[in-house]
C-alpha positions as CSV (number, residue, x, y, z in Angstrom):
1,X,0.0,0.0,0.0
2,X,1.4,3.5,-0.7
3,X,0.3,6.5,0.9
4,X,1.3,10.0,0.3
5,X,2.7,12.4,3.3
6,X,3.0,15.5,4.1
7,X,6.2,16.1,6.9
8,X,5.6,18.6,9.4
9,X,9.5,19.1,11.0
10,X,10.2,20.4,14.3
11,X,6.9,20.8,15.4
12,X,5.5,20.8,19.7
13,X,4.3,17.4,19.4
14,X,4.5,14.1,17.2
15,X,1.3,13.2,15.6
16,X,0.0,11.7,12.5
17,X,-3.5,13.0,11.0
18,X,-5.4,10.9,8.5
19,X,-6.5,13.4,5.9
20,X,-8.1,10.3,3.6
21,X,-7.7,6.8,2.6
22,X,-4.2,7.4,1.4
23,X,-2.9,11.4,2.4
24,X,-1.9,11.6,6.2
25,X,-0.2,14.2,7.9
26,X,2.7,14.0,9.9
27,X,4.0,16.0,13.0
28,X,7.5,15.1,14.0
29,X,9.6,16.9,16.7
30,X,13.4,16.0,15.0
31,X,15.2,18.6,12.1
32,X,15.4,17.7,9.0
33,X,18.8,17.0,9.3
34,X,21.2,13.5,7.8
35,X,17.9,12.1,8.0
36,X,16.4,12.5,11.8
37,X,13.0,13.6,10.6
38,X,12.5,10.6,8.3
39,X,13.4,8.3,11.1
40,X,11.0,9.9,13.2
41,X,7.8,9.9,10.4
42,X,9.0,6.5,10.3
43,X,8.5,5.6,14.1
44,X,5.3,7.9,14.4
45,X,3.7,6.1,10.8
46,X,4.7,2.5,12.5
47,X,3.0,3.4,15.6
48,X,0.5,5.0,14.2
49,X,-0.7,1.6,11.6
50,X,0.5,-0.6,14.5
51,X,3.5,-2.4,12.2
52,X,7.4,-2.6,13.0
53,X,9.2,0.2,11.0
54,X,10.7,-2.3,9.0
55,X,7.7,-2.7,6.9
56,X,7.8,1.2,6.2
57,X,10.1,2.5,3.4
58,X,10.3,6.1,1.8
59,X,9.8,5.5,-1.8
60,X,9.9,9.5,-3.0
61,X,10.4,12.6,-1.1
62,X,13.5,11.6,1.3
63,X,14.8,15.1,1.3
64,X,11.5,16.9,0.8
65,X,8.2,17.6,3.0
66,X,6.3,15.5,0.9
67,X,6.9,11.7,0.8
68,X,5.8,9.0,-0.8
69,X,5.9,6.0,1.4
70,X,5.0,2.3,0.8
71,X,4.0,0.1,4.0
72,X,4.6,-3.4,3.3
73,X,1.9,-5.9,4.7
């Protein structure tokens, strides 16, 4: 399943918002820097779907705010 993101950097709090079946918005509290952020959107999406973050992968968008990422079930 893919699912398209949009990355919210350094925010207050970590949180991912489901916008629709497949945009969801992501909160994270790490910069966007040597890749924190997309650990982080990592750990929130994995907690978020209840999956280990190994079945997440970034397909598009590592060094943007928006990502395409495909969740492996």
């Amino acid at each position: 399943m893919k699912i398209f993101v949009r990355v919210k950097p350094k925010a207050k709090e970590e949180k991912v918002e489901k916008i629709d079946d497949i945009n969801f918005k992501v909160s994270v509290k790490q910069v966007p820097e040597k890749g924190r952020a997309n650990s982080a959107v990592i750990r929130a999406l994995a907690g978020y779907f209840g999956i280990s973050q190994s079945s997440i992968q970034i397909v598009s968008g590592s060094n943007s705010k928006l990502k395409i990422i495909e969740i492996a079930k």
